[in-house]
Every structure is written in structure tokens, then in C-alpha cells.
ROKELUM-600290 format. One record per residue (C-alpha): residue in one letter; x, y, z. Coordinates in steps of 0.02 Angstrom, whole numbers. Each point is the difference from the previous one (the first is absolute). Example, Ala and Ser with C-alpha at 12.3 -4.5 7.8 and 13.67 -1.06 7.14 Angstrom:
2
 resn      X      Y      Z
    a    615   -225    390
    s     69    172    -33
This chain:
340
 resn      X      Y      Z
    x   1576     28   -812
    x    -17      5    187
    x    -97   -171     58
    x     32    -81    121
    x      1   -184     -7
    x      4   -130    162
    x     32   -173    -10
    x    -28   -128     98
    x     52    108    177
    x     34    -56    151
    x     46     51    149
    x     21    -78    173
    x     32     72    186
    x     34   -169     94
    x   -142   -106      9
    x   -133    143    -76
    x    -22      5   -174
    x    -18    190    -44
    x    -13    -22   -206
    x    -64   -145    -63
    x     25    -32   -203
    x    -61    167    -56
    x     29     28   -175
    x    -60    157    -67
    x     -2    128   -140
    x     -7    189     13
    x    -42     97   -147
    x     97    140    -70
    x    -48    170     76
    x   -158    -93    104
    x    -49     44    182
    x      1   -161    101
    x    -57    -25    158
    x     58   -138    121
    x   -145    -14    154
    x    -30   -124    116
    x    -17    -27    181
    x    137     30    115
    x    150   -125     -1
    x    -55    -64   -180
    x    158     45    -70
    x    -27    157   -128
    x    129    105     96
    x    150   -139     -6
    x    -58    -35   -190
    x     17    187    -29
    x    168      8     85
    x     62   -139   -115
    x    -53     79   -141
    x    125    147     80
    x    130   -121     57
    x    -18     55    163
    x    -61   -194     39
    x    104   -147    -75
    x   -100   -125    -66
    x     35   -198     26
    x    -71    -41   -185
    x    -68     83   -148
    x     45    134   -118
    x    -48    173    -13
    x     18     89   -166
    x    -18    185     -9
    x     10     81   -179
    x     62   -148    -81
    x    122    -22    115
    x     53   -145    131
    x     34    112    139
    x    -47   -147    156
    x    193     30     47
    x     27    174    -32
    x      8    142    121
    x   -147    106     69
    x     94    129    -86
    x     40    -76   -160
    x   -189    -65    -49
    x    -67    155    -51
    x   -141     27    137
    x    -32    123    113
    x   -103    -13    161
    x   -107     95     96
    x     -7    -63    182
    x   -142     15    137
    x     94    129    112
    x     84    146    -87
    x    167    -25     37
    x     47    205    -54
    x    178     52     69
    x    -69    139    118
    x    147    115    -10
    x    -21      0   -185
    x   -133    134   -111
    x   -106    -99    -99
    x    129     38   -158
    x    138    -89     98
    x   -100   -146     33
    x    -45    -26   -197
    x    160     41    -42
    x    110   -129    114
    x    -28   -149    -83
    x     52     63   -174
    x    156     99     76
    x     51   -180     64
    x    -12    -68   -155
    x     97    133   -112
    x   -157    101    -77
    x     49    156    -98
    x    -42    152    109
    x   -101     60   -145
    x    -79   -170    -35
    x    -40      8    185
    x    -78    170     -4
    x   -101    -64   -141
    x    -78   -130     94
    x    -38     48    141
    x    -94    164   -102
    x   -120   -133    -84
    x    -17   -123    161
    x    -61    161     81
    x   -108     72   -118
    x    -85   -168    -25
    x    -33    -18    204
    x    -19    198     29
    x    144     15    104
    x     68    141   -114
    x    -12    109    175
    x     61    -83    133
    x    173    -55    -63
    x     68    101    109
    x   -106    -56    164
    x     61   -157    119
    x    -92   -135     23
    x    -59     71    192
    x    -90    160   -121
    x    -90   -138    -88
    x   -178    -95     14
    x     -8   -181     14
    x    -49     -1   -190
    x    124    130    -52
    x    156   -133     77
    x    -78   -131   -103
    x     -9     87   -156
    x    176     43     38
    x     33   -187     18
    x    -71    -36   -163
    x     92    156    -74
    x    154    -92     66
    x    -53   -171    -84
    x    -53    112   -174
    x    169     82    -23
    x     81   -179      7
    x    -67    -19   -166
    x    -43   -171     34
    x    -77   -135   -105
    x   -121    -54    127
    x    -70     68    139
    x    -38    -94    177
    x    -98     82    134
    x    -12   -108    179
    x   -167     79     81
    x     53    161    -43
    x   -167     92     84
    x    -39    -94    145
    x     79    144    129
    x   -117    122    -67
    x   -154     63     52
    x   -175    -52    -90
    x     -7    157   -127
    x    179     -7    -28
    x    -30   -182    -45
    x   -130     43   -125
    x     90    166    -96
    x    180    -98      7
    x   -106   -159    -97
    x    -47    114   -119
    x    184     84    -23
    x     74   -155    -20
    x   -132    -47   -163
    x     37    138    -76
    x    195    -10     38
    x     -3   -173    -97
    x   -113     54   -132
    x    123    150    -30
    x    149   -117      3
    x    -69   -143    -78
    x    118   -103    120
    x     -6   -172     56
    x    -69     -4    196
    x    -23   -123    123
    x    -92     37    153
    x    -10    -88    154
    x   -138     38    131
    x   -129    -89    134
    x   -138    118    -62
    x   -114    -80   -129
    x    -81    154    -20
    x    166     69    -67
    x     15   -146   -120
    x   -186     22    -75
    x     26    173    -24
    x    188     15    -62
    x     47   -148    -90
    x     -1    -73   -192
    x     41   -159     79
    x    -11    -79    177
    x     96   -149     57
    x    -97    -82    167
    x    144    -96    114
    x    -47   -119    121
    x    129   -112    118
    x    117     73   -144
    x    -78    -79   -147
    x    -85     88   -144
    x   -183    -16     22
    x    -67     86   -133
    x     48    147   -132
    x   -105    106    -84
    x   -103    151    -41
    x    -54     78    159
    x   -199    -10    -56
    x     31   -166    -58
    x     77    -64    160
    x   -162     87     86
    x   -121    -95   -116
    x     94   -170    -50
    x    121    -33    165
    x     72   -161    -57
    x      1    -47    203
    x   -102      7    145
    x    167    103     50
    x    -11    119   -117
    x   -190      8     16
    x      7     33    194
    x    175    137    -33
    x    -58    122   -121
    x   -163     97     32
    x    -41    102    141
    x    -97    -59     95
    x     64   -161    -35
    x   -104   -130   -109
    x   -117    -82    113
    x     51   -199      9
    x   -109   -124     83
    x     21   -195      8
    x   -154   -111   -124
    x    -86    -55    167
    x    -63    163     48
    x   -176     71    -18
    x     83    107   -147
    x    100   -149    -78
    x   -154   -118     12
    x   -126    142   -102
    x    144    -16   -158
    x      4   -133   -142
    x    189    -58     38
    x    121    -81   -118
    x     80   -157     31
    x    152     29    109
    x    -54    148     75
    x     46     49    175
    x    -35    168     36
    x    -97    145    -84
    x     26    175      3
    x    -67    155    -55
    x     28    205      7
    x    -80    115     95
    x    -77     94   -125
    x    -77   -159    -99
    x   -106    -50    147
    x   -191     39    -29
    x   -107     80    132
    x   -188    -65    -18
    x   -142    -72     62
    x     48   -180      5
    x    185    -92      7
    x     98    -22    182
    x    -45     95    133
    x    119    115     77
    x      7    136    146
    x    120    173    -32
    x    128     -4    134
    x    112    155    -48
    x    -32    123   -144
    x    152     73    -57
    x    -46    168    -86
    x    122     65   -146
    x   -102    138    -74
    x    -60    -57   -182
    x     -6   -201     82
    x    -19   -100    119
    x     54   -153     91
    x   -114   -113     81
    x     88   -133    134
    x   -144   -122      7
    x     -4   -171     94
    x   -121   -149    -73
    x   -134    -90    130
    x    159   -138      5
    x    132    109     57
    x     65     49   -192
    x     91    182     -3
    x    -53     82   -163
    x     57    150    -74
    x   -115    118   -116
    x     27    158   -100
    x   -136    112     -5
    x    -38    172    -78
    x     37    151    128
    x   -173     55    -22
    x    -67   -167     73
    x    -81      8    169
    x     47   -173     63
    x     68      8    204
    x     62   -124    117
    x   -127   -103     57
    x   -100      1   -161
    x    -51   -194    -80
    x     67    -26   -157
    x    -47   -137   -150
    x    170    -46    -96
    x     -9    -82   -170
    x    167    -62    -99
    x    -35     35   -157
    x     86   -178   -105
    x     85     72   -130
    x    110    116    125
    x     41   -126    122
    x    179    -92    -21
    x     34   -174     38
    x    159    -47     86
    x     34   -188      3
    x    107   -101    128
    x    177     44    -65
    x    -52    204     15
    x      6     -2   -191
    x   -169    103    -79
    x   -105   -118    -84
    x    -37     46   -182
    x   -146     90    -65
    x    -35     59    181
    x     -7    206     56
């Protein structure tokens, strides 16, 4: 079975404290996805998990096995990095084909794979092409290619999308779901996109200052964030988040120990009565709309709308908070129960 199983990690870089106890379980054949703000640590925990990073503490078990002292090379991985990295002077065959030659593959056993890895990432015609004949998504499909015909147990891709354009973005997202539901394979993904964890992942892991802040199912990290963290990362926009003395704070029934309230865009209520509110900036998306709105105190709201709505800037608003979709955050940034 290919899990992969942290204990207790750390890792230091003089006096800052890039991993912080995580422990952590990744299913067989799951897509994980490690997010988080830069600096949090997902790219040196992902790197450990290579053995590209040494760690100070811990273990790290991959298919059953201890491998926290083994080799890059020797634990079974394969990673796909944020730049390329294709030998230039080599066709897209050759650049499949180098890692296995190093390691004593069969020619035919070569031949072999690279035939599937290219069939399943329909680069059947370009072997022959250099990377300079190629699109930004063609190189990293090659990449990937590369990581496929490794054959490895589990496969690690650092930000693998973030040098291409917008639409690339989007079709490559949707290559790489189907690549792991044809594989069946064990992924980790890292990434600073939250949209790319909602929309890609069985699993996200939120880092923050290189400690686990929450894991979960992306909808339930949207619905039940365990922290005001969490609650204020995922979602874009982001979760409104206001402190229990404001206007809004003061029209909820609080629990004891709470701090701060927040509440999603698309939960506020537009009516007749609630906080008043003036329509700064209308951000126009087609099918919705945003609504940056700022309370009679100074409070910066945001509101999604239908795109049919005829709200502009300038327009007075009535915001209501309906109780039941409100969460409660209490002093320590914990969510308070029974709250959102």
C-alpha cells in the first residue's frame, strides 16, 4: 500500500521553525493537497517527504516502509517540480527515457513505458519534438511523463502550474484528475492556490507557521474551518471576519468566549432592515457578483450577488447575518462549537 505516514516532524533553519510536530496520514491512491500561505512550510514538508530536506525529528513512512534516512532515490517517489527542468538538447523520448537508462531499464521495458506514459498524457506525437517545439503545457506533461515512467509509488508535484497561463491552469487541473483517476496513484500536491485545492483534492492539509492547522474534505474545510485561519484561507473571496464590538458583532447572540465572528459572502442577506452599508466596488463575474461594501462605522463587507442584480457603487444597502450561518471564533482562534 502506498501511504504515507509522518510523525512527529520537525524541521529547523536556525532560529525559524519551518515544521512544527506534524503528524499525518495519506491514504492509499488519495489526492492530497498541502495549501497555505506563503512561508507556512508545505513546500519543505513536501521536500521531506522526497528527502530532498533532512528533517531534525520525526519519521516518515512511505509504503510501510521507514524511509526518513533513505535516499531521494531509494524512497520510491517521484517529483514534479515548479519549473520544467527538460534537457533542451534532448526530444521529448530522450527526456522520459534518461532516468530509466541511468538506472539499467530494459530497452524494451523502456519502450514500453514511455508508450503508456504517452498515451495517457497525449504526447503519442511529439516524442520526437524538443522541448523549444513545445507549449508551456506540453513541457509539463512531459515532466509528468518523466515522473510516470519512474513507476513510482507516490507521486509529489511542487506547484507544478503556477508558470502557466490562466486557461492552461484550468485544462492542466483537469489533466492531472483524470491522470490520477487513471492511475489510481498516491499524489501529493503542493500549491498557494486554494482554488486549486477546492477543486482538485480528496484531502487538503492547511499549514500555517509550519504546523498542521486543519485536514479535511475540501467542502468540509469551507463549511466547518476548525480556525479562524482556516476560515479566513479557504474561500474566495475570503470569509468575512469582524471583531464582537462591531455594529455586525453586537446584532449576533454570541457564545461565551467569543472574539470574533465571521461569515461568507454569499450567506449575507440583502433586505430592508439589518446594518447599513454603501457599494464601494462591484466586481462583475458574469453569472455573480461581488459587492465590496463598507458599514456607517468604517466595516469592509463583502457580498455575492446574482449577475442579473442591478446593484452599483454608490447604492445603500441593508445587511442582515443570518445566526445560524455565522461562526464564532473565540480568543485562542479555535471555532466555537455549534457555530456556522
Amino acid at each position: 500500500m502506498a501511504t504515507v505516514e509522518l510523525s512527529n516532524v520537525n524541521k529547523r533553519y536556525d532560529s525559524v521553525e519551518a515544521l512544527a510536530d506534524v503528524s499525518l496520514e495519506v491514504a492509499d491512491g488519495s489526492f492530497v493537497v498541502f495549501v497555505g500561505p506563503s512561508g507556512c512550510g508545505k513546500s519543505t514538508l513536501l521536500r521531506a517527504i522526497a528527502g530532498l530536506e533532512s528533517i531534525d525529528s520525526g519519521t516518515i513512512m512511505i509504503a510501510e516502509r521507514d524511509v526518513t534516512a533513505l535516499e531521494p532515490s531509494d524512497r520510491g517517489v517521484s517529483m514534479v517540480f515548479q519549473s520544467y527542468a527538460l534537457y533542451p538538447h534532448m526530444t521529448v523520448r530522450a527526456n522520459m527515457e534518461f532516468g530509466m537508462k541511468v538506472n539499467g531499464t530494459p530497452p524494451a521495458e523502456r519502450e514500453r513505458r514511455i508508450a503508456e506514459a504517452a498515451r495517457i498524457l497525449q504526447l503519442s506525437e511529439l516524442l520526437e519534438r524538443k522541448p523549444a517545439q513545445l507549449s508551456g503545457g506540453q513541457r509539463q506533461r512531459v515532466a509528468i511523463g518523466r515522473s510516470i515512467v519512474k513507476n513510482p509509488e507516490v507521486f509529489l508535484f511542487d506547484e507544478p502550474l503556477s508558470n502557466l497561463d490562466a486557461k492552461l491552469r484550468v485544462q492542466m487541473r483537469i489533466e492531472l484528475e483524470a491522470l490520477h483517476k487513471e492511475l489510481n496513484a498516491t499524489m501529493i500536491y503542493v500549491t498557494h492556490d486554494q482554488v486549486e485545492a477546492m477543486t482538485m483534492a480528496d484531502q487538503i492539509v492547511v499549514l500555517n507557521r509550519g504546523r498542521v492547522e486543519q485536514v479535511g474534505a475540501p467542502m468540509d474545510l469551507y463549511h466547518r474551518p476548525a480556525t479562524e485561519f482556516v476560515a479566513g484561507f479557504i474561500g474566495s473571496p475570503a470569509m468575512n471576519i469582524v471583531d464582537i464590538e462591531s455594529d455586525l458583532g453586537r446584532a449576533i447572540e454570541l457564545r461565551p468566549g467569543a472574539r470574533r465572528i465571521g461569515i461568507r459572502p454569499e450567506h449575507i442577506r440583502i433586505g430592508e432592515d439589518g446594518i447599513a452599508a454603501t457599494i464601494r466596488v462591484k466586481e462583475q463575474l458574469g453569472g455573480e457578483a461581488f459587492l465590496y461594501t463598507r458599514t456607517e462605522t468604517g466595516l469592509d463587507m463583502v457580498v455575492k450577488t446574482d449577475g442579473e442584480d442591478h446593484y452599483a457603487p454608490g447604492d445603500r444597502l441593508h445587511l442582515t447575518l443570518p445566526a445560524n450561518r455565522v461562526h464564532q471564533f473565540g480568543a485562542d482562534g479555535t471555532t466555537l462549537a455549534g457555530t456556522g
